[in-house]
Backbone bond lengths (Angstrom), bond angles and torsions (degrees), N, CA, C in turn:
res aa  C-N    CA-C-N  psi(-1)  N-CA   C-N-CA  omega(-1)  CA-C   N-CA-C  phi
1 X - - - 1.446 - - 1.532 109.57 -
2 X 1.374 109.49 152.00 1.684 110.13 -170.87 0.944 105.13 -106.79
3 X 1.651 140.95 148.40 1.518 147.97 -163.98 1.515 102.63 -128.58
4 X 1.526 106.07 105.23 1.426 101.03 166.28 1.522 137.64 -54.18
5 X 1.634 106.61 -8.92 1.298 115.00 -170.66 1.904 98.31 -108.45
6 X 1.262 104.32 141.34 1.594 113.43 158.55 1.453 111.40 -56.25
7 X 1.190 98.78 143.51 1.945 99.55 -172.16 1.377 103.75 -100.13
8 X 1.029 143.19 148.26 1.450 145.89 -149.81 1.615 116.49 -153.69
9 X 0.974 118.99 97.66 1.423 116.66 170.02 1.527 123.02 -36.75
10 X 1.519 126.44 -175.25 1.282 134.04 -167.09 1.571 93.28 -87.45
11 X 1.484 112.70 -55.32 1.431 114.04 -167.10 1.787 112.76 -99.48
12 X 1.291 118.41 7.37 1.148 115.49 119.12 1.770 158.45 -82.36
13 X 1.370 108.02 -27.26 1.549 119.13 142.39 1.576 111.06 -34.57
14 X 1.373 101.58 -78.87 1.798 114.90 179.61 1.482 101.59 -34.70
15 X 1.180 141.79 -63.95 1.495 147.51 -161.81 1.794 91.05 -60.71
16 X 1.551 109.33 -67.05 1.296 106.29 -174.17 1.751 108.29 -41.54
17 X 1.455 108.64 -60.56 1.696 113.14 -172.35 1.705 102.82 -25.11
18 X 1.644 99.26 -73.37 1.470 116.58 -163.25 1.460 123.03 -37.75
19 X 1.340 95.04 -25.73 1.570 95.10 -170.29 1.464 105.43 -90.86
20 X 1.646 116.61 -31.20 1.102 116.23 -173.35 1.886 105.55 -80.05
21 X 1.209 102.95 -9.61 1.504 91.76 163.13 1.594 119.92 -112.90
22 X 1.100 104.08 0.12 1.448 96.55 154.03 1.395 133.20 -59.03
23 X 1.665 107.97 -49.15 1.125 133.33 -170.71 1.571 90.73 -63.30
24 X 0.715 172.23 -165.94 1.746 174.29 120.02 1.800 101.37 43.44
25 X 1.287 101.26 150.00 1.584 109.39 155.02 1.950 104.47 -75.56
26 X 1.290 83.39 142.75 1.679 103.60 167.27 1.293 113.64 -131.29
27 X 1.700 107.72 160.16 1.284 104.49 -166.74 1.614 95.38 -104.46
28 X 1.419 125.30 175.87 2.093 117.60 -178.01 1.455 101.97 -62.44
29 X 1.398 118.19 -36.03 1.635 105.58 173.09 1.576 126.02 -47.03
30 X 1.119 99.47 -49.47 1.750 101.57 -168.35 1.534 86.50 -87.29
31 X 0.693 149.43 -25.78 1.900 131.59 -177.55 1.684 108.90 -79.92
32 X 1.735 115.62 -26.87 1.370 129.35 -177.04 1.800 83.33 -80.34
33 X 0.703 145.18 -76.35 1.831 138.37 165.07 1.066 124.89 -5.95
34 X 1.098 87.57 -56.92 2.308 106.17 -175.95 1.304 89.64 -70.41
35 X 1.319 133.08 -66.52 1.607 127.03 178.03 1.600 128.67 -32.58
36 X 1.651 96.57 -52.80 1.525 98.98 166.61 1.598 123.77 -66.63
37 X 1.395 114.08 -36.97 1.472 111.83 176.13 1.578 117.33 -87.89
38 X 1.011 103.60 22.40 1.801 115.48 150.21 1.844 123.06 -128.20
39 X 1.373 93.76 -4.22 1.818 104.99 145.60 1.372 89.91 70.75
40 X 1.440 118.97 58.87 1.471 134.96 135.70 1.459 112.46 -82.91
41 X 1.278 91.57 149.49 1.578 112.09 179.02 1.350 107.33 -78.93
42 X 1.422 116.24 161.78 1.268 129.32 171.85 1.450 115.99 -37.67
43 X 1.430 115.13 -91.16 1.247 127.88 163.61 1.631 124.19 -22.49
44 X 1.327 116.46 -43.48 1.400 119.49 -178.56 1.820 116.61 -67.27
45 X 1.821 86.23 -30.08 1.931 102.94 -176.10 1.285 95.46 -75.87
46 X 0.949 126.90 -23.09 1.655 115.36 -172.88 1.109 117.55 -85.42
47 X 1.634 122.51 -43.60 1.556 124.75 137.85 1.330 148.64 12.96
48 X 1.991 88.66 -81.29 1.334 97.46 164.21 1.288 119.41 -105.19
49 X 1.593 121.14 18.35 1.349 120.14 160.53 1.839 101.87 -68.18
50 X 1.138 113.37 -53.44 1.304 116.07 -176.05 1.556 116.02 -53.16
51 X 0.826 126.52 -40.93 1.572 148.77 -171.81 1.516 87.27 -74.17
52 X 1.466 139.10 -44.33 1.296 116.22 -163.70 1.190 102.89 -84.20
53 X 1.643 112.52 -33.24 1.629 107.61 -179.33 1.662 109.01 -59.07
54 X 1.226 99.70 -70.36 1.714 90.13 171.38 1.265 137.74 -17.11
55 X 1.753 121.05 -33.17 0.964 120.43 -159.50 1.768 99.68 -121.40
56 X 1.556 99.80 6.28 1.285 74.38 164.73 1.741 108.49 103.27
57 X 1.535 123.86 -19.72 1.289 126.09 -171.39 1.181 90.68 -86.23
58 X 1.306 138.28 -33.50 1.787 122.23 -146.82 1.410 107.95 -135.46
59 X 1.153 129.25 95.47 1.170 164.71 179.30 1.216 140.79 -82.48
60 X 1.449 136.04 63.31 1.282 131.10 -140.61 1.728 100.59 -71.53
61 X 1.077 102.75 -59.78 1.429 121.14 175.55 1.875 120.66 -47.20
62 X 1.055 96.71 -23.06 1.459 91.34 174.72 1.299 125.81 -116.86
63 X 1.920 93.70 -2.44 1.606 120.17 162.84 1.647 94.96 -51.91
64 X 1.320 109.50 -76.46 1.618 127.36 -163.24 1.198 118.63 -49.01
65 X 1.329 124.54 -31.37 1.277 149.49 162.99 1.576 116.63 -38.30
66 X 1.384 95.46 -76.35 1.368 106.16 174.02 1.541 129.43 -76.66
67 X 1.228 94.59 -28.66 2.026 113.02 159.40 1.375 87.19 -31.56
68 X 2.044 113.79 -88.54 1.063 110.06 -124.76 2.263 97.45 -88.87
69 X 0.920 97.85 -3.09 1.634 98.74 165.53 1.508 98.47 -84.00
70 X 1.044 155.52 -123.93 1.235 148.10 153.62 2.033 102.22 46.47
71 X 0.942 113.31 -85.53 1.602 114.29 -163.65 1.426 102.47 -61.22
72 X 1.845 104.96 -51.70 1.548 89.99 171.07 1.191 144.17 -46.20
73 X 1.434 102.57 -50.04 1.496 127.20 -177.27 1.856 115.18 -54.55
74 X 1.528 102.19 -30.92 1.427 123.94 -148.48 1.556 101.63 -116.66
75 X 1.125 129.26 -53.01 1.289 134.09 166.22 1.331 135.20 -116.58
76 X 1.446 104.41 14.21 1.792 114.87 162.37 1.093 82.07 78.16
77 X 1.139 161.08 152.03 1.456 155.68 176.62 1.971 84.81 179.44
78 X 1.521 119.06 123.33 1.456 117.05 145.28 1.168 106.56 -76.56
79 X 1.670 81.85 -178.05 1.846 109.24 -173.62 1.264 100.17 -59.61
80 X 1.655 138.55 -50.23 1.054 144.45 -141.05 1.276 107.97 -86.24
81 X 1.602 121.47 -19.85 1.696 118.60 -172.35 2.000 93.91 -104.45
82 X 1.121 100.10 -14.73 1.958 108.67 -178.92 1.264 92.33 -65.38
83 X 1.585 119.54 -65.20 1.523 112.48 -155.22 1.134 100.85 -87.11
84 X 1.517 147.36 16.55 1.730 137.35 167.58 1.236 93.09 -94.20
85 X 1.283 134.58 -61.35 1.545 144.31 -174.93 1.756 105.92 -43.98
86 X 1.476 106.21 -50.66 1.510 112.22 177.13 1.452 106.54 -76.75
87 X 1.204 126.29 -8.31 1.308 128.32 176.33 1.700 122.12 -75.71
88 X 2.144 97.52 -62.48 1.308 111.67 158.23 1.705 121.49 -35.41
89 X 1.282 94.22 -29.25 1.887 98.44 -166.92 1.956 104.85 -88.95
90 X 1.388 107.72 14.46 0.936 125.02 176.23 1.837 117.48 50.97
91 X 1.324 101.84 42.83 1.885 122.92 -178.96 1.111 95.59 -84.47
92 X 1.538 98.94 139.21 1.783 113.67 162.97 1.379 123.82 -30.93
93 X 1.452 129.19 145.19 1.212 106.06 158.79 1.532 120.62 -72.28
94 X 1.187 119.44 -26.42 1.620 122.61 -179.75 1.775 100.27 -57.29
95 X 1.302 117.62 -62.77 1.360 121.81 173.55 1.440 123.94 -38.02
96 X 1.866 121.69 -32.09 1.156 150.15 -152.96 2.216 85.42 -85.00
97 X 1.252 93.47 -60.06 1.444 104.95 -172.50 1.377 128.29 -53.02
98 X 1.968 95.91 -40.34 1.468 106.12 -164.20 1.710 100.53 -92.38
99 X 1.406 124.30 -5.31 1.289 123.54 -171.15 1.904 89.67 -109.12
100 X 0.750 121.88 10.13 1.777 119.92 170.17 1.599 102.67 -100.30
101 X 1.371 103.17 -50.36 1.547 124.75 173.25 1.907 112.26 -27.14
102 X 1.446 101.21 -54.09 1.370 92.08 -179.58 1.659 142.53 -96.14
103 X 1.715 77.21 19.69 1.845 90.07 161.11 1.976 110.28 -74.61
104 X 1.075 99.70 164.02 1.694 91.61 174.91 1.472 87.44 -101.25
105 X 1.668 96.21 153.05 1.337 92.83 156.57 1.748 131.04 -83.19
106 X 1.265 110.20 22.78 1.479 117.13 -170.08 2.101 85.83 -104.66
107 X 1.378 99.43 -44.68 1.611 85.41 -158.59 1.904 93.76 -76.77
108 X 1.247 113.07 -14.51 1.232 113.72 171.28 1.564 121.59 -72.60
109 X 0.869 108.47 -17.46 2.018 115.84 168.00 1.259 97.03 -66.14
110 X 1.938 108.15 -71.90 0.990 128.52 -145.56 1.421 110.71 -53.91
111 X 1.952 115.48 -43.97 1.282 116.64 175.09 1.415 121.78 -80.19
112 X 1.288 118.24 14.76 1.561 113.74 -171.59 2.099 86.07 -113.69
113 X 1.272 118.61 -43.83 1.192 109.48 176.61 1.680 127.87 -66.72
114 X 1.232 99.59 -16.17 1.749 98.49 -175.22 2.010 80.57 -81.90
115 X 1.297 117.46 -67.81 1.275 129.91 -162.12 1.828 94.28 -31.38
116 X 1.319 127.49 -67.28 1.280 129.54 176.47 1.658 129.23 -43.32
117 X 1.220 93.62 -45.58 1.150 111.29 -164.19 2.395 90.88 -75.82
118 X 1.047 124.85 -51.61 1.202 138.78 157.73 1.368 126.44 0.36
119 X 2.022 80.47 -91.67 1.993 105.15 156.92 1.767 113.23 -61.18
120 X 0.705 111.00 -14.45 1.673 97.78 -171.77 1.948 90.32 -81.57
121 X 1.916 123.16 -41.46 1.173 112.45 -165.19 1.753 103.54 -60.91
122 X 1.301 107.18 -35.16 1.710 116.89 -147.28 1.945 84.93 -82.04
123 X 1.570 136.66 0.44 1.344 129.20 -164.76 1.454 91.00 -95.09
124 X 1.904 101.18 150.07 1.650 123.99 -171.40 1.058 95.05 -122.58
125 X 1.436 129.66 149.51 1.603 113.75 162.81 1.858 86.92 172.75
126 X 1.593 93.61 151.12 1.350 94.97 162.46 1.338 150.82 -78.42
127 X 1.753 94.49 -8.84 1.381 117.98 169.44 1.692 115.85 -129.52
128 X 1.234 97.85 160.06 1.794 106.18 169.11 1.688 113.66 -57.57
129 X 1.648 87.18 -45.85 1.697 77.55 171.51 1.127 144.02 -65.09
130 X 1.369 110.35 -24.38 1.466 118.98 -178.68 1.587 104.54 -88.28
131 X 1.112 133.56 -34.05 1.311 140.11 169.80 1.776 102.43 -55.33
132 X 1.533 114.18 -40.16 1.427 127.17 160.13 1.996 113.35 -32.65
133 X 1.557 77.84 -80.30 1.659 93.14 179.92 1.532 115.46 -52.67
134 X 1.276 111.32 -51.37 1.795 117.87 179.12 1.352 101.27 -30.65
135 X 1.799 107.00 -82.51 1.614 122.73 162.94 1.720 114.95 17.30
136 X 1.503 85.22 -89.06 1.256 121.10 -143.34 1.845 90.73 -86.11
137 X 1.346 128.42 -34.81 1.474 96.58 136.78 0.912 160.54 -89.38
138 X 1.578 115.01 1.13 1.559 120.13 138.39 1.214 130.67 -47.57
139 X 1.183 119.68 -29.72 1.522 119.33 166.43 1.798 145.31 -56.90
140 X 2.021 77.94 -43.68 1.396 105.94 -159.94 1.512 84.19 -83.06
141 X 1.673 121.94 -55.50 1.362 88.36 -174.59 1.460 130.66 -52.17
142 X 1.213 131.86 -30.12 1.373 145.52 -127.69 1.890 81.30 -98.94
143 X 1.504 109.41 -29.75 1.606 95.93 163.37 1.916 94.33 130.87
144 X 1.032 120.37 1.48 1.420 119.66 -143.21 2.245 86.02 -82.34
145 X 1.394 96.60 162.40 1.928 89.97 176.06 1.049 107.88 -95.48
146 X 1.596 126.95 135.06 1.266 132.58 172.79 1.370 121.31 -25.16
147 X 1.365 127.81 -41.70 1.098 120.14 -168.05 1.596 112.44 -68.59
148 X 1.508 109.73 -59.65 1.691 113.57 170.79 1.917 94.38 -35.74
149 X 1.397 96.55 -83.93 1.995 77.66 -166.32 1.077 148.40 -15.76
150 X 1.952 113.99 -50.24 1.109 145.65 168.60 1.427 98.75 -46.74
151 X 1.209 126.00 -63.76 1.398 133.14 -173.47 1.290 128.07 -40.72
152 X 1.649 100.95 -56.20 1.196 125.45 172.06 0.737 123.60 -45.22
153 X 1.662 114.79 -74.19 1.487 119.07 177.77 1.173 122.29 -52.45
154 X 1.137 134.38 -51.19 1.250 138.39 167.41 1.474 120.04 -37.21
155 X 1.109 108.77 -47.29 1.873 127.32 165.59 1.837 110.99 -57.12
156 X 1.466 115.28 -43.18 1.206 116.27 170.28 1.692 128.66 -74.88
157 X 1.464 91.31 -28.08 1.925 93.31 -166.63 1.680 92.36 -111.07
158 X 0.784 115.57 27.14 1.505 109.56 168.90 1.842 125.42 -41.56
């Protein structure tokens, strides 16, 4: 029978892992992925899941860390689209909390109001309202809490 996948030893997998978590932090989901789509066995993923923690490559905690500095910093990302995304990726909730934790809430005003204030200049529309609605779903997806939005907009389209 023919195997679409390259067959890979223990301490070649491991070599492969390392590098791929060097290159970026990953969280055990996406490395338990990478394992399956190179057609390791159960037992073997668990292996070198352990082996990476040990050594330092695989990091849940400093995954989340840098996730949520990273998305914020980089794609305006609120609290609310950080912790679903860190959620999907199947992260602690304790981890979920303490990696939201180290935004300030000053640079967190500050970057949710320039970001608003921004999209609202660059919006076309024939009405206030719809320039309203646009807004206010640019926001919501992007993760921001109803209440800031509500505020906002209202503060802008007066």
């Amino acid at each position: 029978m023919y195997s679409k996948h390259k067959s890979y030893t223990l301490d070649d997998a491991l070599a492969k892992l390392q590098k791929y978590c060097s290159y970026q932090d990953r969280c055990h989901m996406e490395v338990e992925q990478k394992l399956k789509s190179m057609g390791m066995v159960s037992q073997a993923s668990k292996q070198i899941i352990i082996a990476l923690i040990q050594q330092d490559y695989l990091n849940e905690e400093r995954f989340a860390m840098a996730f949520v500095r990273g998305k914020f910093r980089i794609k305006k990302w609120g609290r609310i689209r950080l912790g679903s995304e860190l959620k999907k990726r199947r992260i602690s909730p304790y981890l979920i909390r303490k990696s939201l934790h180290q935004i300030s809430e000053e640079d967190y005003i500050k970057t949710f109001e320039s970001l608003a204030a921004r999209k609202a200049e660059t919006l076309v529309g024939p009405s206030k309202n719809k320039k309203k609605k646009k807004l206010i779903d640019y926001l919501t997806y992007r993760g921001w809490e109803s209440h800031l939005i509500y505020d906002k907009v209202n503060q802008l389209f007066q």
